[in-house]
MARDRENKOL-927965 format. One line per field, with one value per residue (C-alpha): z, x, y. Coordinates in steps of 0.001 Angstrom, whole numbers. Last residue first. Layout:
N
c3	Z / ...
c1	X / ...
c2	Y / ...
This chain:
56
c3	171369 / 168713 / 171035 / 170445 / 166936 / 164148 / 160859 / 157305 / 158616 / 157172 / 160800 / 160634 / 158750 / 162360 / 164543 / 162559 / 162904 / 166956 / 167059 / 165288 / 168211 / 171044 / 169914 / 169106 / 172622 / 174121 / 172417 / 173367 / 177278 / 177129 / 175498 / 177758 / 181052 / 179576 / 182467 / 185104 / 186565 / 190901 / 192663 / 195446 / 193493 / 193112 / 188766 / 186189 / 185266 / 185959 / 182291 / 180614 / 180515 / 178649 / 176012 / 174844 / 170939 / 170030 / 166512 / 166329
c1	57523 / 60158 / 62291 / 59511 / 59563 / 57497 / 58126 / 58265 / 61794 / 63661 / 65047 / 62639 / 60036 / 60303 / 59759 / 57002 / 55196 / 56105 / 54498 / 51295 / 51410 / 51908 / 49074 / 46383 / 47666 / 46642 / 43523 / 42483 / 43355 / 41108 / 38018 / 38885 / 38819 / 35486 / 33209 / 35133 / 36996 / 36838 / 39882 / 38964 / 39669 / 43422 / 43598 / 45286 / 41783 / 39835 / 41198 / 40277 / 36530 / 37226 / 39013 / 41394 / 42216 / 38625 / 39491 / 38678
c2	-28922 / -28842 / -31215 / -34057 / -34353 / -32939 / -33967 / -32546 / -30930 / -27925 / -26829 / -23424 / -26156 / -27886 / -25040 / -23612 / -26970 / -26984 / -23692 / -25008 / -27927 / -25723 / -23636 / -26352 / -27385 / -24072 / -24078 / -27667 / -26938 / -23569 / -26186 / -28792 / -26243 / -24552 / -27253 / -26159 / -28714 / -30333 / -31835 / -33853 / -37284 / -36052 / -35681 / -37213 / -39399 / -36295 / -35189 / -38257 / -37605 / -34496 / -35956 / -33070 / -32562 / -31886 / -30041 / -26272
């Protein structure tokens, strides 16, 4: 699995009192691997070499 999520960066979007586990970047990087794969299917479906934003 590719490191999709940078770990620091996820506090970054978050309130200051708001705590992470430590497996949130790995759950995070296997629902975006997801997204991403479906978003592939999406765009061969429409016979497209490229992913754009309304296959996500």
């Amino acid at each position: 699995m590719v490191d999709l999520v940078v770990k620091n960066k996820i506090k970054e979007v978050l309130p200051k009192e708001i705590r992470i586990s430590s497996d949130l970047a790995d759950a995070l990087n296997k629902k975006i691997e997801i997204i991403i794969k479906e978003a592939a299917e999406r765009a061969k479906a429409n016979k497209r070499t490229t992913i754009l934003p309304q296959d996500i």
